[in-house]
Every structure is written in structure tokens, then in C-alpha cells.
C-alpha positions in Angstrom: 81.5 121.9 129.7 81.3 119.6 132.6 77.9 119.3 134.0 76.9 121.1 136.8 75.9 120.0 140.1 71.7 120.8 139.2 72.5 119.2 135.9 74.1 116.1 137.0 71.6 115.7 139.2 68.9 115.7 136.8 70.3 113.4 134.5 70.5 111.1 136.9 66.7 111.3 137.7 65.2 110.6 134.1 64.7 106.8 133.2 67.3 104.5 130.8 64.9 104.8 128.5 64.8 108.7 128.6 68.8 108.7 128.8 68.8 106.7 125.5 66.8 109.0 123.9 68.7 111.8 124.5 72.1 110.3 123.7 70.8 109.2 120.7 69.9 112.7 119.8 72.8 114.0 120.3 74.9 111.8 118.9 72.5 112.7 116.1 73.5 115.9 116.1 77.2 115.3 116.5 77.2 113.1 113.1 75.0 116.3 111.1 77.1 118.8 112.4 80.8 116.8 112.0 79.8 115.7 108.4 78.7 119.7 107.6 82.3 120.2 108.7 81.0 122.2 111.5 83.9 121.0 113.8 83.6 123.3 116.6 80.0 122.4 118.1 80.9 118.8 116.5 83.3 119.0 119.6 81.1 120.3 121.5 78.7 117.7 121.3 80.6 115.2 122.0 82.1 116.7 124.7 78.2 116.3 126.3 78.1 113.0 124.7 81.3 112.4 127.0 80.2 114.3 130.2 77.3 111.3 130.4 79.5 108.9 130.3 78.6 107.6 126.4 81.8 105.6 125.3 80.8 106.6 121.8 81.1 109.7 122.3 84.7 110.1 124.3 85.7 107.8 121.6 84.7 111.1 119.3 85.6 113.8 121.8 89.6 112.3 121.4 89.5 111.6 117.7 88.7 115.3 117.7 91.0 116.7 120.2 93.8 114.5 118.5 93.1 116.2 114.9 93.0 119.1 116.6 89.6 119.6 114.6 87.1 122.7 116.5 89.8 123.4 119.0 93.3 123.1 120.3 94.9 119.6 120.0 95.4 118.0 123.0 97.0 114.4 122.8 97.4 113.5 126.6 93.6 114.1 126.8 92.7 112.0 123.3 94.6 109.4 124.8 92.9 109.4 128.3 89.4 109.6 126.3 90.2 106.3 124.0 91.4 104.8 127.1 87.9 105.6 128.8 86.0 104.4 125.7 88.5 101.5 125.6 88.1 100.7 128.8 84.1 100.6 128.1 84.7 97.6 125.2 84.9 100.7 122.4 86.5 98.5 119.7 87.7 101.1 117.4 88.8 103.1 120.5 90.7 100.1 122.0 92.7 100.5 118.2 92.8 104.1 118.6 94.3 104.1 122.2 96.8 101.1 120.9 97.8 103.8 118.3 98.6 106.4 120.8 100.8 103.7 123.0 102.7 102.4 120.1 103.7 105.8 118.9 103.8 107.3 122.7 101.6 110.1 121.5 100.5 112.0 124.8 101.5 109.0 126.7 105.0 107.5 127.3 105.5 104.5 124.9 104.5 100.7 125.8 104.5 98.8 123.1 103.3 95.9 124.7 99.9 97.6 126.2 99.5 98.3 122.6 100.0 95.2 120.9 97.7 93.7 123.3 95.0 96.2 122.8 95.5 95.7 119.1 95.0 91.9 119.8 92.0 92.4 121.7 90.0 94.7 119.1 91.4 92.3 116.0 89.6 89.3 118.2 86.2 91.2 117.7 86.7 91.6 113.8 88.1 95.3 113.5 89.6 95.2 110.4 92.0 98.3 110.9 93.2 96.5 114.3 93.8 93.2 112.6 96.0 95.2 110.5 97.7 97.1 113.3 98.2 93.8 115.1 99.4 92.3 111.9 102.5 95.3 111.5 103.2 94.2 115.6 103.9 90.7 115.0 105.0 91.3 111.9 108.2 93.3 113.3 108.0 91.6 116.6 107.1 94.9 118.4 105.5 94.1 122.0 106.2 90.5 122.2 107.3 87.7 119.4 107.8 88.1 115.9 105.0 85.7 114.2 104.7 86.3 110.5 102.5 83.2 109.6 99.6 85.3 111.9 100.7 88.3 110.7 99.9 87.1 107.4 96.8 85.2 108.4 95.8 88.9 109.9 96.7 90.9 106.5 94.5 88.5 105.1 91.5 88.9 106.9 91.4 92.4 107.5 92.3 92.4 103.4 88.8 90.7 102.9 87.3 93.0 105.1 88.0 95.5 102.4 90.5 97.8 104.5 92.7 98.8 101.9 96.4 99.1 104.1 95.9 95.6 104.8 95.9 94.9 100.8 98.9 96.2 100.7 100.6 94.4 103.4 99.0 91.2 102.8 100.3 92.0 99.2 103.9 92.6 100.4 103.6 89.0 101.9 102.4 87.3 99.3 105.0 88.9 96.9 108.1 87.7 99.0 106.6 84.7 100.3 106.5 86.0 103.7 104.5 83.8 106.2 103.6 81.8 103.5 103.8 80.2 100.2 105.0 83.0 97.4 102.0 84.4 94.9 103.1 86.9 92.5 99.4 86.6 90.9 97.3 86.9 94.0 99.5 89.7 95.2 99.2 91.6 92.0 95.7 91.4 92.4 95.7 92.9 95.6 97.7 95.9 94.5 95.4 96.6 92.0 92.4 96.6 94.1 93.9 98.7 96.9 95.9 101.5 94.2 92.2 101.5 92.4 91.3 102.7 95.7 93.6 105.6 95.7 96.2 104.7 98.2 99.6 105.7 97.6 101.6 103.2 99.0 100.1 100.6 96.3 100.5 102.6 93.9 104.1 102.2 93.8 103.8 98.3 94.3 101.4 97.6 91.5 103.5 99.8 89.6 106.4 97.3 90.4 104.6 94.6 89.5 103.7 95.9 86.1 107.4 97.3 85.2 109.1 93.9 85.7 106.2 91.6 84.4 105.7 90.0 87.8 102.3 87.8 88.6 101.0 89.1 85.2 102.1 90.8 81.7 104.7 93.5 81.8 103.2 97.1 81.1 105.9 99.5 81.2 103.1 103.0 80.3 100.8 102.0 83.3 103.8 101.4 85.5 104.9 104.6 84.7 101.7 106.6 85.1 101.2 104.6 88.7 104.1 105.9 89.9 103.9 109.6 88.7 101.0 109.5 90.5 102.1 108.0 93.6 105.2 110.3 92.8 103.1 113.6 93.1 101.7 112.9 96.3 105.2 112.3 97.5 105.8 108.9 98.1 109.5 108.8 97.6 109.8 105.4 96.4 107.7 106.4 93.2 109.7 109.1 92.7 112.8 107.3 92.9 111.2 104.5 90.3 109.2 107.3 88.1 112.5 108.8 87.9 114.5 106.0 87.0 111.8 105.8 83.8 112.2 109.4 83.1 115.8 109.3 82.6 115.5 105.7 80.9 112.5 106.4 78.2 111.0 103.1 79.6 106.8 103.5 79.4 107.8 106.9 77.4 109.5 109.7 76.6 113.1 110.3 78.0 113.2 113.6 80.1 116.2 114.0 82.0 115.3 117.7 83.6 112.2 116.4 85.4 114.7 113.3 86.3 116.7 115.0 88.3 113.7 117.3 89.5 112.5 113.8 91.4 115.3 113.0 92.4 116.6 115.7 94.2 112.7 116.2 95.3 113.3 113.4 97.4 116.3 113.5 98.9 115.9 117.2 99.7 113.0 115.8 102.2 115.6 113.9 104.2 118.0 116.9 105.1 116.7 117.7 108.4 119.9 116.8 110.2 122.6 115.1 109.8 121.7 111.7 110.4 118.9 111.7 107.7 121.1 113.9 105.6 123.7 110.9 105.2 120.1 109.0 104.5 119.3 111.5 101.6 122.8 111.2 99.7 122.4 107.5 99.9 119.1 107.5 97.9 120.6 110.1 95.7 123.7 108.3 95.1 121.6 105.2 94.4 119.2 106.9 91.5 122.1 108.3 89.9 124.3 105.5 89.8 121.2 102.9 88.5 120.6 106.0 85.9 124.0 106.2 84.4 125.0 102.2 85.2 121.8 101.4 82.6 123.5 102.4 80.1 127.4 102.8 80.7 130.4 100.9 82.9 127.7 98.7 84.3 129.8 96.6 86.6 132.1 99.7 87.8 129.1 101.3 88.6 127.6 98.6 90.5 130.4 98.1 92.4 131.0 102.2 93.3 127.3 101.9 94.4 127.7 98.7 96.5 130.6 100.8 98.2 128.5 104.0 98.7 125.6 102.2 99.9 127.6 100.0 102.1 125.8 97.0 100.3 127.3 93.8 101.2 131.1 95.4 102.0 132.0 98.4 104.7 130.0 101.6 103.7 133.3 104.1 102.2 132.5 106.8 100.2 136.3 107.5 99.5 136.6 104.1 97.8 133.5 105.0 96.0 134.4 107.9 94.3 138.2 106.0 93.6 136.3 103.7 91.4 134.4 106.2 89.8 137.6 108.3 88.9 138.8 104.4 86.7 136.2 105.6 84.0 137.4 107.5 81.1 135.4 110.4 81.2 136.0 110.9 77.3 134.2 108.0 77.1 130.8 109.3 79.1 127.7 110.7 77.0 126.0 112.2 80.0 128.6 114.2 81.6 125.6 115.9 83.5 124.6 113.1 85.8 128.0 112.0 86.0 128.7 115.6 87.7 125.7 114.8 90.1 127.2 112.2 90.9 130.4 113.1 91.8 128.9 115.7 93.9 126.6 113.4 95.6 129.9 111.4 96.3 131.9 114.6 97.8 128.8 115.6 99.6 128.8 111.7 101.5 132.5 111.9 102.1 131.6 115.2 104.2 128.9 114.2 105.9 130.5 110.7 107.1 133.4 113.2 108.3 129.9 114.8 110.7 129.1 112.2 111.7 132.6 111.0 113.0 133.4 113.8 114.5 130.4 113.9 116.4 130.7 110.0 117.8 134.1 111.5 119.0 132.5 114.0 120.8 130.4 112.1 122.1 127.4 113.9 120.8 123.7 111.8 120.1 122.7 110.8 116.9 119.6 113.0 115.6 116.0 111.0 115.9 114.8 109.6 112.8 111.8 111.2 112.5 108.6 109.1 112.6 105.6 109.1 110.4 102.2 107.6 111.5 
């Protein structure tokens, strides 16, 4: 709702002081009515906010319009609005606009606009842009690769309390990235941020825990952090609940909900071909650490290395010729061993795909991307 000609008009006739008042009214309103949930005059609102030229309120106005919240989604226009807000000194819209360039959402991709838009909001203490500028220079998207500021970044957006920057400041601090290694410090971390509910963490401190890094081992808490991270689908907890399921470590053995993960997880990578290949690899994997903890250990490990392509050329035929040297008179669990000799046909088929289609001449399917 653009104003009109009389209204314009009008606005511009009333004092700064009269202007402030009314924008601060209505933004107000737009925080009553978005916390009720009442998204559509929400929008509206700050679609006014917007139309006066309040960077607070474009900064709104796109949030909405990207969540599709009250209306249709509309990601060229939430990008043009952050940019406005942005362009206004709207911190969190200078990280929100950096968002849309780095993931070319409504916008063509330019990784370097965003990494420098990150940078500028991180200089004026936004915690979620330090981290975002942390993950740039972190992978060397934009510009350099610079993991002692990466770090330094995780770190104060960490004490800033934003709980994705935990983690990653975690991560660093676990593999002694950036920095000196500390298993203690990063355990700490973990906890505060899976306390906190988020998934990723959950896994980690869960790590932590199982193998009795920076602290005692506790093999029950491992296991309930993952089944929790596990139900909200992060597949790395299921892979690792899993593994616990089928080992009895932290609890009872239970091989049907084993397999139930496992599969769970690769199912959500057979979109094409491309991730399919992805999806038998992570199967392959689970099955093979399953069944290698407690049979043929180094024959297993070295069918996996050659399935996973881990340290020697990827070949699922040579795979499965290893696996065929174990006496399967010999094998308890015939069951995952059947898995896993599917899981190894199904690889040899889908490497044949692939093939084929690099002969052809045919693109490789787009992994997809998550935000």
C-alpha cells in the first residue's frame, strides 16, 4: 500500500518530532500484532513502516516476505528491502542481505558482497554476523581463508551468547583449529549450546561424552543426546544413535530400530543420482562399523576403506570381493550382513549411473543446499 499522492504529501508536512511519534506507534503495533501471530496486518504494518522510509521497518517488511509469513513469499523483494535497510546502517539487515548474497536467494550469488557485508555488521558487535563472517573465512568463501579470525569470531559471538557460534567455536577448539587444541573448553561449550536445544550440538556433546573426551566418558547421556538430536533428524545422530543401538553401548541392544535409523537417513539422500551414491556411502559405512565391532574387524575395515574410497580409489566391486573372503558360516548376524551386501550391489549400480552419464556427457545433479 504505497502512499498516495495526498498522503505523501501530508507526511511530509508534520514535524520530525510528529513523524517519530507515529513511527513509533506503529512499529508498536507491528511488534503486538507479529508476537499475537497475527502475520497478515503484521505485514501490513510494516509495509507503512517501509512506505516512510523507516529502515526498521523494511528490515521487517523482507524478513516477512522471505518467510512467506501473512502473504506470498517474495525473495527478490526481501532482498531489495534488507538491501534498503542495509543500505540505511540496519545492522541485522546488513547480515540478513549478506544471507541472501551468499546463498543467491532472489539475487544472483556474490559471495564477496556478502562476506563484506558480514564483516561490516560483525565490526558493530552483531553476534549472528560475527558468526556468519566466522563460516566465510573459515572456508575461504569471498576472499582468503583465515581461521585464526575465524576462530577469534566464533569466540566472541560465542560470548555474546548466540548459540551456532558455540558450536563452531567448539568445533575449533576440539580439533585445534585456529588455535591451541581444548577438549575441556570445547566440551563446555557443547553443553551450554545442546542445553539450549540446538541440534547440531547435540550430536557433538554427545561425541564428547561417548569417547571420554575433555571430561568423563558417559556412554547413557551420549546416547540420550543423540536420540534426541536423532528425532529431529540430524543425520549424524542417527548414524551414532544407531551405531549404540546395534552395539548395546549406553543400553539396551535393539537391532530393528538400528536399521530403522539407518535407512532413515540414507533414504533422505535419494533425490538423484548424485546424492543417491551419497546415501549408499553412509549406509555402507553404518553397516560395516556395526558388524566390524564385533566380527572380521580388519576385512571389514578394509571393504569399507574401498567402498568409501578412503585413502585408495573409491571401487565397490573390490569391496564386495573382500567381503565374499569371510566365511559366512562363521557370521552371527547374517541380517546385517545381507544389508550389507545389498548396500554393496546397490553402489556397484549406481557408480555404473553415474558412468554412463559422464559418457553422455550429461550434468551432475546439484547437491542440494540447506540454509
Amino acid at each position: 500500500m504505497v502512499m498516495t499522492v495526498e498522503e505523501r504529501l501530508l507526511w511530509e508536512a508534520i514535524s520530525e518530532v510528529e513523524k517519530n511519534s507515529v513511527l513509533d506507534k506503529l512499529s508498536k503495533n507491528f511488534v503486538q500484532r507479529y508476537q499475537a501471530k497475527d502475520y497478515v496486518m503484521a505485514r501490513a504494518v510494516s509495509k507503512v513502516l517501509t512506505d516512510r522510509g523507516d529502515a526498521w521497518g523494511a528490515h521487517n517488511y523482507g524478513v516477512m516476505l522471505r518467510n512467506g509469513q501473512g502473504g506470498a513469499q517474495d525473495l527478490a523483494q526481501a532482498r531489495d528491502l534488507y538491501r534498503q535497510a542495509a543500505d540505511k546502517g540496519h545492522v541485522p539487515a546488513m547480515c540478513n542481505y549478506g544471507w541472501m548474497l551468499q546463498y543467491g536467494l532472489g539475487c544472483a550469488q556474490d559471495l564477496v558482497k556478502a562476506r563484506d557485508l558480514y564483516h561490516q555488521a560483525a565490526d558493530k558487535g552483531h553476534a549472528p554476523a560475527m558468526c556468519n563472517y566466522g563460516w566465510m573465512l573459515y572456508n575461504g568463501l569471498g576472499g582468503a581463508k583465515d581461521l585464526v579470525k575465524a576462530r577469534d569470531l566464533y569466540r566472541q559471538a560465542a560470548e555474546k551468547g548466540y548459540v551456532p557460534a558455540m558450536n563452531n567455536y567448539g568445533l575449533m577448539l576440539q580439533h585445534g583449529l585456529g588455535g591451541a587444541q581444548d577438549l575441556v573448553k570445547a566440551r563446555g561449550l557443547y553443553r551450554q549450546a545442546a542445553e539450549k536445544g540446538y541440534v547440531p550440538t547435540m550430536n557433538n556433546y554427545g561425541w564428547m561424552l561417548q569417547h571420554g573426551l575433555g571430561g568423563p566418558q558417559d556412554l547413557v547421556k551420549a546416547r540420550d543426546l543423540y536420540r534426541q538430536a536423532a528425532e529431529e533428524g540430524e543425520a549424524n545422530a542417527m548414524f551414532n544413535y544407531a551405531f549404540m543401538l546395534g552395539s548395546g553401548e549406553g543400553g539396551d541392544v535393539n537391532k530393528g530400530e538400528c536399521q530403522q535409523f539407518i535407512s532413515q537417513v540414507a533414504n533422505g539422500f535419494l533425490q538423484n543420482v548424485a546424492n543417491r551414491v551419497q546415501a549408499i556411502r553412509h549406509k555402507i559405512f553404518a553397516l560395516v562399523t556395526l558388524v566390524s565391532r564385533q566380527h572380521f574387524p580388519s576385512v571389514m575395515n578394509l571393504a569399507s576403506r574401498y567402498l568409501r574410497g578412503d585413502g585408495v580409489e573409491e571401487n565397490p566391486v573390490r569391496a564386495k570381493e573382500i567381503l565374499n573372503t569371510i566365511d559366512m558360516k562363521a557370521v552371527p548376524d547374517k541380517e546385517a550382513y545381507s544389508e550389507l551386501y545389498k548396500a554393496c550391489d546397490e553402489a556397484i549400480e549406481d557408480k555404473k549411473i553415474i558412468e554412463a552419464q559422464a559418457e553422455a556427457g550429461e550434468p551432475a545433479a546439484k547437491k542440494a543446499r540447506s540454509d
